[in-house]
C-alpha positions in Angstrom: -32.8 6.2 -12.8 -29.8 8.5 -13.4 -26.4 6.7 -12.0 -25.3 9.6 -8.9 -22.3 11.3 -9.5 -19.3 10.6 -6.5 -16.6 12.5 -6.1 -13.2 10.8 -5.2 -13.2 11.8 -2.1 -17.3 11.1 -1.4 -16.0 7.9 -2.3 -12.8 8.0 -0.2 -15.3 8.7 2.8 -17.2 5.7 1.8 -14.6 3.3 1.9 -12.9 4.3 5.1 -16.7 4.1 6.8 -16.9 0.2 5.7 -13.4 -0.4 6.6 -14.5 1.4 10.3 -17.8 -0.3 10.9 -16.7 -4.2 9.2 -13.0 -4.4 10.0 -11.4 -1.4 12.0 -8.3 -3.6 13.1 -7.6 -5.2 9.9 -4.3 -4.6 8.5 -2.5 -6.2 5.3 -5.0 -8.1 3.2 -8.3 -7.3 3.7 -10.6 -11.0 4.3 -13.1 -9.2 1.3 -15.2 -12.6 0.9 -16.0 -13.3 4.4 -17.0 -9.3 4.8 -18.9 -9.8 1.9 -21.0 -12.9 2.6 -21.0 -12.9 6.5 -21.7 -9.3 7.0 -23.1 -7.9 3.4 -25.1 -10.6 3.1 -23.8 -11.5 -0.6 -23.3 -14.5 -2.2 -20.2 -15.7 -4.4 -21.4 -17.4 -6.9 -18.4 -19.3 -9.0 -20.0 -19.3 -12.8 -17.8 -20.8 -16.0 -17.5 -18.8 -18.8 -18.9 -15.2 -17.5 -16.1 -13.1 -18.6 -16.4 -14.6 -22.7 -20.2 -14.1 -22.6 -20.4 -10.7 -20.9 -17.0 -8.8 -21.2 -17.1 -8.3 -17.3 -15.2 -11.1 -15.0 -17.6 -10.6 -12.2 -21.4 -9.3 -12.1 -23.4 -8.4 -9.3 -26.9 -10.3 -10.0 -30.2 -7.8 -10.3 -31.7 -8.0 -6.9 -28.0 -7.0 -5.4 -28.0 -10.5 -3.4 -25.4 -12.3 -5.5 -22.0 -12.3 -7.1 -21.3 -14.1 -10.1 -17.6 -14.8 -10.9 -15.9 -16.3 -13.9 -14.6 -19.4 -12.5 -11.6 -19.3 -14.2 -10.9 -16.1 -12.8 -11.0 -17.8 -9.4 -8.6 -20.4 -10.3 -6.1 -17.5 -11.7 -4.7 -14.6 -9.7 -5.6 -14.3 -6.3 -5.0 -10.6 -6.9 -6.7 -10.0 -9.4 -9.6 -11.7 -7.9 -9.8 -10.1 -4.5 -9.9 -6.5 -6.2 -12.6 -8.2 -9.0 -14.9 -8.9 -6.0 -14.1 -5.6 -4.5 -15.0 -4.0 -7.3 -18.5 -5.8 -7.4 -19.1 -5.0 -3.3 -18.2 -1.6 -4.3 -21.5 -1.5 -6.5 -23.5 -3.4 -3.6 -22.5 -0.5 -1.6 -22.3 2.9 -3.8 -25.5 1.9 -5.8 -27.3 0.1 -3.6 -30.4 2.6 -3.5 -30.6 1.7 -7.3 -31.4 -2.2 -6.0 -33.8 -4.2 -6.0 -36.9 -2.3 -6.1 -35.9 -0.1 -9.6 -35.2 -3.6 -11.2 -38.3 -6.2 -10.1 -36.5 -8.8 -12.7 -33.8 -9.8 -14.5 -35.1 -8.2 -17.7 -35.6 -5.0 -15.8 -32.0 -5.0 -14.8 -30.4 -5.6 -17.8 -32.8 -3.2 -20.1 -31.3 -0.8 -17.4 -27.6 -1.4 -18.8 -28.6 -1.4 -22.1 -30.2 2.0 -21.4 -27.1 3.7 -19.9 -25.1 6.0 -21.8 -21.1 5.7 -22.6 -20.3 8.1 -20.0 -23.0 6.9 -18.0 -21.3 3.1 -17.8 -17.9 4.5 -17.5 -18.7 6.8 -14.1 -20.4 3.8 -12.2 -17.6 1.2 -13.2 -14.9 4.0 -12.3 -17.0 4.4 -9.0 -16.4 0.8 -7.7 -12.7 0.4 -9.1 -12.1 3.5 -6.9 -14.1 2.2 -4.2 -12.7 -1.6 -4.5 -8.9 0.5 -4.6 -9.7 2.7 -1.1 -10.8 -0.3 0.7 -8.6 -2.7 -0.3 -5.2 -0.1 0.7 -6.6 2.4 3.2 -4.3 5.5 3.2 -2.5 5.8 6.5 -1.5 1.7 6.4 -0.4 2.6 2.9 1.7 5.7 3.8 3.3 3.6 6.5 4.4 0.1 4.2 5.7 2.8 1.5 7.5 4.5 4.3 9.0 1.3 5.5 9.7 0.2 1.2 11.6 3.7 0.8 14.0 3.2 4.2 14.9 -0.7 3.2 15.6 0.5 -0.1 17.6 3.5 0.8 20.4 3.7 -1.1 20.4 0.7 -3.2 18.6 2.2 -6.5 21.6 4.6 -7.3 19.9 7.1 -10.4 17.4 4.3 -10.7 14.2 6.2 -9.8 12.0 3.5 -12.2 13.5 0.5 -10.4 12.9 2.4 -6.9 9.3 3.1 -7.7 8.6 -0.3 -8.7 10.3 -2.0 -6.0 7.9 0.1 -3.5 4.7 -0.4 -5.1 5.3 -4.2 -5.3 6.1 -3.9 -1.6 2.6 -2.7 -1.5 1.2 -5.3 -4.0 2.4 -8.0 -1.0 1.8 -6.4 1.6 -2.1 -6.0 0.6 -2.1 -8.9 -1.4 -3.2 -7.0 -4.6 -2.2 -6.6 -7.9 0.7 -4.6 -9.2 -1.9 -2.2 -10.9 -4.3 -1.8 -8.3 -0.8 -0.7 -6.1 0.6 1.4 -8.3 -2.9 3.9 -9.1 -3.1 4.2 -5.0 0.0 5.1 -4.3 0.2 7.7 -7.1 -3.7 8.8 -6.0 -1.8 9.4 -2.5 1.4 11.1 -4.0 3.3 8.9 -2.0 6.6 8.8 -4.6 7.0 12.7 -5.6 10.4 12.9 -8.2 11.9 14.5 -5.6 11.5 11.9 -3.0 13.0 8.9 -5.1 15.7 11.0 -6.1 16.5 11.3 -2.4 16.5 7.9 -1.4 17.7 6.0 -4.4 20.7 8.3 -4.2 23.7 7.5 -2.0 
């Protein structure tokens, strides 16, 4: 089977429909596992030394009922490790017509991978970082923290636009509880900090 092309905003759509139908008051940081295992049915599955044996730090098993995390990454960054998870729901969800029945086996599933081409791989991971990065930081709570960021740090980043722009997206990292990277690639997706704009407010 040919991996379905998205679009980012197919995608966009996508995201905003789980955060409507599994958590349509949530705001800051998203509960991701309990969504996952309580209402996607999935398992997390803690699993020592995935990320030396694969490349990957999570993997979403071949019948799409489990995820398999390097344990260590649990242990590590709690942001990093909420948008890793993500990232795997993301494939539950986008690819799901892909499982279980085109893989009956664990040999099936991986003969698939090993079958996909460069580009191929690429557009399917890409699919679930952007997936795992909508639904993490909807946009309208995100326009709003960056909003509130910009007016407490009015003024106080004089010809300093680089300090300004990471102060907000680091306001966003908390306020989400994600990492500084996964932060940074929504609010420039969103054009939340345009030149002119931190010019503006980091002047006095």
């Amino acid at each position: 089977m040919t991996p379905r092309f998205l679009s980012r905003r197919a995608i966009e759509v996508s995201a905003a429909r789980f955060r409507e139908r599994y958590a349509p008051q949530a705001t800051g940081a998203l509960d991701i596992e309990v969504i996952m295992e309580c209402d996607l049915g999935l398992s997390i599955v803690p699993t020592l030394g995935i990320a030396p044996r694969t490349r990957h730090k999570a993997w979403l098993n071949w019948d799409g009922s489990s995820v398999y995390v390097d344990a260590t990454l649990m242990a590590g960054s709690v942001e990093e490790y909420r948008f890793t998870v993500a990232h795997e729901a993301g494939h539950a969800v986008l690819h799901r017509h892909m499982l279980p029945k085109e893989f009956p086996s664990p040999a099936a599933f991986a003969a698939y991978h090993e079958r996909l081409t460069e580009e191929q791989e690429y557009f399917l991971e890409w699919q679930a970082r952007e997936w795992a990065g909508r639904v993490l930081v909807p946009r309208a709570e995100l326009s709003e923290v960056v909003d509130a960021a910009l007016a407490r740090a009015d003024g106080l980043f004089k010809r300093s636009p680089g300090a300004l722009s990471h102060y907000v997206e680091r306001a966003v990292a908390t306020h989400f509880n994600v990492t500084g990277a996964c932060a940074g690639v929504r609010v420039s997706q969103d054009r939340l900090l345009t030149p002119s704009r931190l010019r503006s407010v980091g002047s006095v």
